[in-house]
Backbone bond lengths (Angstrom), bond angles and torsions (degrees), N, CA, C in turn:
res aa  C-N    CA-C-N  psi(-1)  N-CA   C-N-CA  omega(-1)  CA-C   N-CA-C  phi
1 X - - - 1.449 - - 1.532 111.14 -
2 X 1.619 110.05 -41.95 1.456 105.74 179.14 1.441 118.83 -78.05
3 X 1.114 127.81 -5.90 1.253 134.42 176.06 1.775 116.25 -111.37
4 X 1.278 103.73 16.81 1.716 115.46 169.22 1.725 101.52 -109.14
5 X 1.366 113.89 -42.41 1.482 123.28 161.48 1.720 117.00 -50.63
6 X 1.136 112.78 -36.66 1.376 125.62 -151.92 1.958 89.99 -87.80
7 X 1.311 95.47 -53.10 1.590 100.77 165.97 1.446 131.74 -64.69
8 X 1.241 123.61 -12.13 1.510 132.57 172.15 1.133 108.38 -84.48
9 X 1.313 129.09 -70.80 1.469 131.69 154.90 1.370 98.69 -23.25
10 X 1.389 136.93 -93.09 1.249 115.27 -156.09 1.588 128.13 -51.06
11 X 1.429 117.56 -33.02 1.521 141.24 -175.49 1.737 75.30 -64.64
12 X 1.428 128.43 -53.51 1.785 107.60 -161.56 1.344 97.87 -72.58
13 X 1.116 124.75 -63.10 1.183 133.35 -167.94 2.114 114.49 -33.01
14 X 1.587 94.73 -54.29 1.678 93.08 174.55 1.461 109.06 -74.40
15 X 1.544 133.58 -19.68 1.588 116.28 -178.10 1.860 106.29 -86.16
16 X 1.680 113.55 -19.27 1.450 90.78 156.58 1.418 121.28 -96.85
17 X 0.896 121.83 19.89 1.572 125.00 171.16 2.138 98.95 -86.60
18 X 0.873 108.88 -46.59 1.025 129.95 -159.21 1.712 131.43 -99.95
19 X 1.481 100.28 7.69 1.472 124.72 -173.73 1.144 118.42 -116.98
20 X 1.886 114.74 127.78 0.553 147.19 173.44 1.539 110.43 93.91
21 X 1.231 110.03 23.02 1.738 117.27 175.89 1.636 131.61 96.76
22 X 1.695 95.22 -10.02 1.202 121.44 166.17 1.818 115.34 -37.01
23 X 1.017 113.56 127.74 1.415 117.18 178.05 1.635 104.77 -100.03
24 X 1.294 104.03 148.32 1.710 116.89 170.02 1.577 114.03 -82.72
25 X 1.063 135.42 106.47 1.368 115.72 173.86 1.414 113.17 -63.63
26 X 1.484 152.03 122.68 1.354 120.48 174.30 2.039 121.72 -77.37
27 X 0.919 124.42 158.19 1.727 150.23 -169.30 1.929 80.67 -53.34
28 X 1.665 91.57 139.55 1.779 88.41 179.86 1.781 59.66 -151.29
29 X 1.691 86.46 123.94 1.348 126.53 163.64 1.868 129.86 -117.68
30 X 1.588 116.58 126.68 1.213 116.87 -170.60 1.628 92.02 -81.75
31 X 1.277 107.30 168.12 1.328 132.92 -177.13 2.044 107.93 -111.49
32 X 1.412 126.07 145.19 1.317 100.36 149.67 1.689 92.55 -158.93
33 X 1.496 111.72 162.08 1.644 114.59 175.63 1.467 107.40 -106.36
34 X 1.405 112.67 133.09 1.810 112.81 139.05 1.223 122.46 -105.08
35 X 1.575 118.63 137.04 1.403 122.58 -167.08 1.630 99.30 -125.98
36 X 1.157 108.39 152.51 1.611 104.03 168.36 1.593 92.62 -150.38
37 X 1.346 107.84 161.72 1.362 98.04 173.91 1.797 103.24 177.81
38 X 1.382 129.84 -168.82 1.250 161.82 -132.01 1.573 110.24 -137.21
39 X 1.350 142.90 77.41 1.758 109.24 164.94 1.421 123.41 -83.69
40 X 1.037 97.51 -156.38 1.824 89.24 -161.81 1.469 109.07 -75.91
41 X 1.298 95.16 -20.85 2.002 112.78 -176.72 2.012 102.04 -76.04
42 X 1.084 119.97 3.96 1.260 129.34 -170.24 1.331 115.12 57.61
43 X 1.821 123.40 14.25 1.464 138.14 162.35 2.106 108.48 -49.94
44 X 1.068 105.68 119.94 1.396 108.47 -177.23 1.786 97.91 -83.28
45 X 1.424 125.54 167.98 1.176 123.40 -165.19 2.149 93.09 -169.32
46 X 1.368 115.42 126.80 1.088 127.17 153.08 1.482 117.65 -122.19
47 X 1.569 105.93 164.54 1.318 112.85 -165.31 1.499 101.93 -151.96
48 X 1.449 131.99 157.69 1.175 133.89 152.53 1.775 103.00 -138.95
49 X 1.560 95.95 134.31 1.523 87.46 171.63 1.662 113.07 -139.22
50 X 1.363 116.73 131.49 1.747 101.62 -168.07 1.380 80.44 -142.46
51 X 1.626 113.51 178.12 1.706 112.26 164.97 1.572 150.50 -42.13
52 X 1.331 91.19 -16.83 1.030 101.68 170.19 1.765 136.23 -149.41
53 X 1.681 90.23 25.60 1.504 113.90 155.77 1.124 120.43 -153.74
54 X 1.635 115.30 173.25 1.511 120.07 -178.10 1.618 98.00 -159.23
55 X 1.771 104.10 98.63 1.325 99.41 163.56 1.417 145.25 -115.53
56 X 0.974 130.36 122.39 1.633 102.21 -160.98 1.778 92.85 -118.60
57 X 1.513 87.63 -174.19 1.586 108.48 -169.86 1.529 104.85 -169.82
58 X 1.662 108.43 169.63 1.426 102.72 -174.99 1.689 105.31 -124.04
59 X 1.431 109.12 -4.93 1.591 139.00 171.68 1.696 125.16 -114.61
60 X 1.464 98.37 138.88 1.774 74.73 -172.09 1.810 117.22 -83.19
61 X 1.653 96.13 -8.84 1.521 101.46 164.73 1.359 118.52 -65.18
62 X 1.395 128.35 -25.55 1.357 134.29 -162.90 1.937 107.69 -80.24
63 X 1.721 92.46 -55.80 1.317 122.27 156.93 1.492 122.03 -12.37
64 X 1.672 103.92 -76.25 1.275 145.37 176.47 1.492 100.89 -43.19
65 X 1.244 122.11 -77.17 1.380 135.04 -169.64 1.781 105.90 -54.96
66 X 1.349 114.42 -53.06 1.144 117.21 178.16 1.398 142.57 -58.14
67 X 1.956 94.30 -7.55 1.350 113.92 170.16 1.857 118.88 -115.26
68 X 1.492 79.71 9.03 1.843 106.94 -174.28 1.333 108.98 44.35
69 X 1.529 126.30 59.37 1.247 143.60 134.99 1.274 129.24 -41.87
70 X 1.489 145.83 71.99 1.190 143.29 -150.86 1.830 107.17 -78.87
71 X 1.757 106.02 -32.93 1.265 94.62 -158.08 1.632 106.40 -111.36
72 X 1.260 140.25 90.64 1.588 123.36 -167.48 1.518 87.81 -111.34
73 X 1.403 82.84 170.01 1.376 112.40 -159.07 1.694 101.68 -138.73
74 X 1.729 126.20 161.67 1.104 107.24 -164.61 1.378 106.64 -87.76
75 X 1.430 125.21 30.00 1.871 105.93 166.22 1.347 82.66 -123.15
76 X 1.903 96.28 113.36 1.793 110.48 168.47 1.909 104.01 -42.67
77 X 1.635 109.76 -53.77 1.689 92.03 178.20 0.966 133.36 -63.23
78 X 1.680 127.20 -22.01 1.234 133.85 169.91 1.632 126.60 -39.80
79 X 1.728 87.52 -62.44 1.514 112.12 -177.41 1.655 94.27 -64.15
80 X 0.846 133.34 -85.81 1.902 128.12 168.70 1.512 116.39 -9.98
81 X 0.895 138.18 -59.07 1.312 156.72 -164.38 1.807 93.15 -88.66
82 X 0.845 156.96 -103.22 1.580 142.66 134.67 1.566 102.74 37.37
83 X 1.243 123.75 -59.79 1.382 115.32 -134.04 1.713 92.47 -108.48
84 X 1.506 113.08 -17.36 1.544 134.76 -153.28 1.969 77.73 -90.08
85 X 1.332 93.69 -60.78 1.757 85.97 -171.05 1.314 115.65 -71.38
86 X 1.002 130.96 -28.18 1.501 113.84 174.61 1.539 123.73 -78.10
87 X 1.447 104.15 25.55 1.471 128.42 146.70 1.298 145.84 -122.90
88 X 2.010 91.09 11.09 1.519 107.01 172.06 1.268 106.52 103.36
89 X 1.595 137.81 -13.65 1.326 122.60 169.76 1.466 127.33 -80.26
90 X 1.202 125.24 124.44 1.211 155.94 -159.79 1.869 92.29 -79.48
91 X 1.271 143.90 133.26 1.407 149.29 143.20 1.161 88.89 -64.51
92 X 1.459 107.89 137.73 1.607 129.02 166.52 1.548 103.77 -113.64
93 X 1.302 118.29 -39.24 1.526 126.89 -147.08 1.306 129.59 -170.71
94 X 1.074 140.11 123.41 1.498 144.40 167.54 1.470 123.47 -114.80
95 X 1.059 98.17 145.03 2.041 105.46 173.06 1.252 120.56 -171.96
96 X 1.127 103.62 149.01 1.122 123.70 179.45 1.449 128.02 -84.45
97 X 1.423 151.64 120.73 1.268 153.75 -98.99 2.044 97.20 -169.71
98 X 1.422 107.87 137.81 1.512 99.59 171.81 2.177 77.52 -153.15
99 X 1.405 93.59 123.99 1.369 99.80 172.50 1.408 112.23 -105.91
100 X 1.229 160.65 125.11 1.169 173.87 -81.20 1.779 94.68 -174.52
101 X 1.321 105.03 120.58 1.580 112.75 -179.95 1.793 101.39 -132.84
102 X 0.970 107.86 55.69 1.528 105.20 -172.00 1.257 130.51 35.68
103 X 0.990 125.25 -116.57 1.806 111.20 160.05 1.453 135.98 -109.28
104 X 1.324 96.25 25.80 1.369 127.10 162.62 2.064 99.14 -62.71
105 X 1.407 92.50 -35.96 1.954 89.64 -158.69 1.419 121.58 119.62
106 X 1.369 101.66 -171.40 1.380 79.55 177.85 1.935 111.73 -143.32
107 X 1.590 122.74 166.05 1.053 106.55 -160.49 1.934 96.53 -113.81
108 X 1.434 113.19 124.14 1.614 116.64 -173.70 1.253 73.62 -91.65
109 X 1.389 110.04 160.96 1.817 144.16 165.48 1.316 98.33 -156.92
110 X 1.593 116.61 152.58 1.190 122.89 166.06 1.869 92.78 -121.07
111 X 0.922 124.74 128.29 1.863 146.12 -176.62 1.238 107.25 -100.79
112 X 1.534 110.76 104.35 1.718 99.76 176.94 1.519 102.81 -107.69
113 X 1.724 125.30 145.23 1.281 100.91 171.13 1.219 109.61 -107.09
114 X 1.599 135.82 -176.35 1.342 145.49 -172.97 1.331 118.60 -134.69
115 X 0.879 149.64 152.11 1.250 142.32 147.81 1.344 121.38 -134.28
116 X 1.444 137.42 141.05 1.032 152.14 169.03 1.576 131.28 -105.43
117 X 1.593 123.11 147.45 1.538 97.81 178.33 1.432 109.50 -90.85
118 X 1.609 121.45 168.91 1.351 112.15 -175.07 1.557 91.13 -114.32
119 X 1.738 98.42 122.04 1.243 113.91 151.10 1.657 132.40 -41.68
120 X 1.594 122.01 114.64 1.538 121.16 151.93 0.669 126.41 -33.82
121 X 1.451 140.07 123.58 1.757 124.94 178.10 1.917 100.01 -116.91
């Protein structure tokens, strides 16, 4: 029964999506990364990268300023994540990363991704 319901709704749902010749545009979404992380020298390193920037830093005060963050708070991701959405980016994803440099060491990053929708103009 719930899956004869589940199919009517959808059967309605695609003939008014789809009536009278009407086209769907589909969702066009930007992408962007934050990385923070560790090198082998124990040098800390942040980054943001989306279409139309790329910032890095080697402090999260430096970081901060460079993306003119006025208000942080003490979880560096918080304040990031905070500051990412009140410009429309969506968290998609996080992870954690250990790159292997032979005996150089090795470099941890944690990679968050974002996504945003792209406005019609």
């Amino acid at each position: 029964m719930k899956s004869a319901k589940l199919a009517l709704c959808l059967s309605i749902l695609y003939s008014v999506s789809y009536s009278a010749g009407q086209t769907v545009k589909p969702i066009q979404w930007q992408y962007a990364e934050y990385k923070q992380g560790v090198l082998p020298d124990g040098a800390l390193f942040y980054r943001f990268i989306s279409p139309t920037t790329d910032i890095s830093a080697k402090n999260f005060k430096e970081f901060a300023e460079k993306l003119s963050i006025k208000n942080t708070i003490s979880s560096e991701n918080l304040t990031i994540f905070n500051y990412l959405g009140g410009f429309g980016w969506e968290l998609v994803s996080c992870q954690r990363s250990v790159t292997q440099l032979g005996y150089a060491g090795n470099v941890v990053s944690d990679n968050c991704t974002f996504k945003k929708q792209v406005t019609s103009k």
